[in-house]
C-alpha positions as CSV (number, residue, x, y, z in Angstrom):
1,X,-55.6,0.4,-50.7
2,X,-53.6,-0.9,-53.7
3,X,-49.7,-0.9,-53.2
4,X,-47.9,0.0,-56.2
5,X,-46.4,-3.3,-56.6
6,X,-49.7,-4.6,-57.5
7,X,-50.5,-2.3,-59.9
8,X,-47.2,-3.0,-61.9
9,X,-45.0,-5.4,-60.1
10,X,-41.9,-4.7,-62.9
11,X,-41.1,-1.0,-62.3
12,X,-43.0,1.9,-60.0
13,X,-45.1,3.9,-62.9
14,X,-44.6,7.5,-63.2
15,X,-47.0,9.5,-63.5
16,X,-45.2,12.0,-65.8
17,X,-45.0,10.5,-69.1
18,X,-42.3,10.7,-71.7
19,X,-43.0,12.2,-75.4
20,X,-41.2,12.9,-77.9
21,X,-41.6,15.6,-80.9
22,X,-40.3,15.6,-84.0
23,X,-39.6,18.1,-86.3
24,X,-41.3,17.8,-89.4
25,X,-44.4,17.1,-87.0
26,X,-45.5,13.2,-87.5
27,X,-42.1,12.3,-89.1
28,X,-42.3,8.8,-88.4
29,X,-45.7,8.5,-89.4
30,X,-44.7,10.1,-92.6
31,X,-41.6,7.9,-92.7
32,X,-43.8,4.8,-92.6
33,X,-46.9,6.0,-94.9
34,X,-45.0,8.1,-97.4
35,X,-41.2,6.6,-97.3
36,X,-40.0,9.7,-96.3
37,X,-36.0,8.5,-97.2
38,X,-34.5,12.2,-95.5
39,X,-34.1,12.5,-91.6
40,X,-36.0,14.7,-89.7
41,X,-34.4,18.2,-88.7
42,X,-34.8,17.8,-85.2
43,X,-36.4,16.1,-82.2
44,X,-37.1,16.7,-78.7
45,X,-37.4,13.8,-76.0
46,X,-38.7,14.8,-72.3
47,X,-40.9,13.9,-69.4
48,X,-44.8,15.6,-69.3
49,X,-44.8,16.7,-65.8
50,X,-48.8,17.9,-64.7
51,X,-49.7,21.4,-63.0
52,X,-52.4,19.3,-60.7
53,X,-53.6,22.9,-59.4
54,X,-49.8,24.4,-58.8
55,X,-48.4,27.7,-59.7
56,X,-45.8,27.0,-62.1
57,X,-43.7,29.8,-62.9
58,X,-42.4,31.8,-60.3
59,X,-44.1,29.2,-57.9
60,X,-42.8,25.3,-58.3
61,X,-40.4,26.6,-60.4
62,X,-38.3,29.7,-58.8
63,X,-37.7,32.5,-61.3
64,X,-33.9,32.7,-62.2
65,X,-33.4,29.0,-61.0
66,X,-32.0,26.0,-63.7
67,X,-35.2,24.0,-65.1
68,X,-34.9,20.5,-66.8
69,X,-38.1,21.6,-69.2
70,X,-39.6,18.6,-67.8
71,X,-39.5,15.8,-65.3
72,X,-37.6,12.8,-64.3
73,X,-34.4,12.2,-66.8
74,X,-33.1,15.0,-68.6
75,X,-34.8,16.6,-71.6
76,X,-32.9,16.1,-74.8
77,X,-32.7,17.2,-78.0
78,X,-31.2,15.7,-81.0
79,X,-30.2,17.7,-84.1
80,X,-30.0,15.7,-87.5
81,X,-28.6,18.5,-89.7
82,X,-27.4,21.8,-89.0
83,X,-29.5,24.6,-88.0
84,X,-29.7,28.5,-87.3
85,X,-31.0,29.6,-84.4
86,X,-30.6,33.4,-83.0
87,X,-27.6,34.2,-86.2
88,X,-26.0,31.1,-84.4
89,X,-25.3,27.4,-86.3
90,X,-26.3,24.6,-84.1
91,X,-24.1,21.8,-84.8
92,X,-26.2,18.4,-85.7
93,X,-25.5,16.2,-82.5
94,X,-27.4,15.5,-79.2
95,X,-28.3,17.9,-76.4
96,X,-29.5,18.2,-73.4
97,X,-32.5,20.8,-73.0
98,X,-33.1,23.1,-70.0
99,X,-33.7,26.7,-69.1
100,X,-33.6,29.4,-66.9
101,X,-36.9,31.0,-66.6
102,X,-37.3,34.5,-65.9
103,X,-40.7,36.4,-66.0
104,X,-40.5,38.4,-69.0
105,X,-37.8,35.9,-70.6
106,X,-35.7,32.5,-70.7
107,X,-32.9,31.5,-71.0
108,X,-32.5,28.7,-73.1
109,X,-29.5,26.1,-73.0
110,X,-28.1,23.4,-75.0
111,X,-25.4,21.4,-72.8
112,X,-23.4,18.2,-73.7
113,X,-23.8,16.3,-71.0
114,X,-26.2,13.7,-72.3
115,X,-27.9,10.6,-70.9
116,X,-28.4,12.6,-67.4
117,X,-31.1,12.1,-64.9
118,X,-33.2,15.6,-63.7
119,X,-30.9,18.4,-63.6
120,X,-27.6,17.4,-63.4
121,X,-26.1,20.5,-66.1
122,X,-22.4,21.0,-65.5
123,X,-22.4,24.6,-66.8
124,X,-18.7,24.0,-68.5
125,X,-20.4,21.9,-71.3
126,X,-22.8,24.3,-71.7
127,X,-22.6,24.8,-75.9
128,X,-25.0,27.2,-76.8
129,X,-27.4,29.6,-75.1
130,X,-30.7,31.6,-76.6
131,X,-33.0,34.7,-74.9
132,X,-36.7,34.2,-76.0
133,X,-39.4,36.0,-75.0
134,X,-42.3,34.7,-72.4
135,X,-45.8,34.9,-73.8
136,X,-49.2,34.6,-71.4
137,X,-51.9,32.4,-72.7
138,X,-55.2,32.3,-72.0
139,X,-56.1,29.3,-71.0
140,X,-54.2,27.0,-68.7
141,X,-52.2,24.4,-70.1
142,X,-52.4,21.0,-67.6
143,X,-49.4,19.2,-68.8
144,X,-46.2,20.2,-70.1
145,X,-46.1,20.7,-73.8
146,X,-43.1,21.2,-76.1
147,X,-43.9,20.8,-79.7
148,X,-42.6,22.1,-83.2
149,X,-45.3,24.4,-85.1
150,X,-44.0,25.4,-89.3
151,X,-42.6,24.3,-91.9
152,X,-39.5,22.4,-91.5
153,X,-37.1,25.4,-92.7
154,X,-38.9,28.1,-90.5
155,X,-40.1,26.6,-87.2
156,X,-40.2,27.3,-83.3
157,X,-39.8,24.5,-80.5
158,X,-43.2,25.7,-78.5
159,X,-42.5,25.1,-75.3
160,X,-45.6,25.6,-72.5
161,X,-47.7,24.7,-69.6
162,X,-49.7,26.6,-66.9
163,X,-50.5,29.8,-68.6
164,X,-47.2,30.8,-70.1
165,X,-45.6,29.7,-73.0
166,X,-42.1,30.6,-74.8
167,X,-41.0,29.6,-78.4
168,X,-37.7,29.0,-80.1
169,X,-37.6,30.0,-83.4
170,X,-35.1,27.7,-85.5
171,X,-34.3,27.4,-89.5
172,X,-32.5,25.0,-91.8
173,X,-29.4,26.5,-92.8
């Protein structure tokens, strides 16, 4: 049997790794290649948590219950310019990111209390909160996924894994 400590003797190594998406997609890599001089409109920072065979929503994760869209520390997302979301103006700053899934719906919330491990919302800095629909998908997704699909100006953070998946539309103002 290996012991952890062997494997990495530093730090225990978590299986859920962290990602971050940007918004325009690749805008680093643009950044570097093209000398993109503008910042990006948005970014998201969280922990890829794996289904490993579990039933997500409505299973793991309880059906009106707060979610950290994610694992481990809290998801974040940082705003670099204002933006519209729902006929509301999202302030540029830093957020953190969770939800409260329904079947049918979520609940999506931006909160102020940053640099917060798992789920530790205080719902008085709760700043802004957005109803999106719940799609099925068709295939199952293995590891938690939230990426921003169109154009900078008109996108939607997607936000899926197992076989649902939910989208937050979001435009520059």
């Amino acid at each position: 049997m290996i012991r952890p400590a062997a494997i990495n003797p530093y730090a225990p190594v978590d299986i859920s790794a962290m990602d971050i998406s940007y918004l325009p997609v690749d805008f680093p890599v643009h950044k570097m290649t093209k000398g993109t001089p503008e910042q990006p409109v948005a970014r998201v920072i969280y922990s890829r948590p794996h289904r490993q065979g579990r039933k997500i929503f409505g299973g793991l994760l309880k059906y009106g219950e707060p979610w950290r869209l994610g694992a481990n520390e809290a998801t974040e997302i940082e705003i670099f310019q204002p933006i519209r979301i729902q006929e509301k103006t999202v302030a540029k700053g830093r957020y953190i990111l969770y939800c409260i899934p329904f079947e049918n719906t979520w609940t999506i919330i931006f909160n102020n209390n940053t640099y917060t491990w798992g789920l530790q919302q205080d719902p008085k800095k709760d700043v802004y909160r957005f109803e999106i629909p719940v799609q099925k998908t068709t295939t199952n997704i293995e590891n938690f996924t939230m990426v921003f699909q169109g154009e900078p100006k008109n996108a939607s953070l997607v936000i899926a894994w197992d076989d649902t998946q939910a989208r937050l539309p979001l435009s520059i103002i």
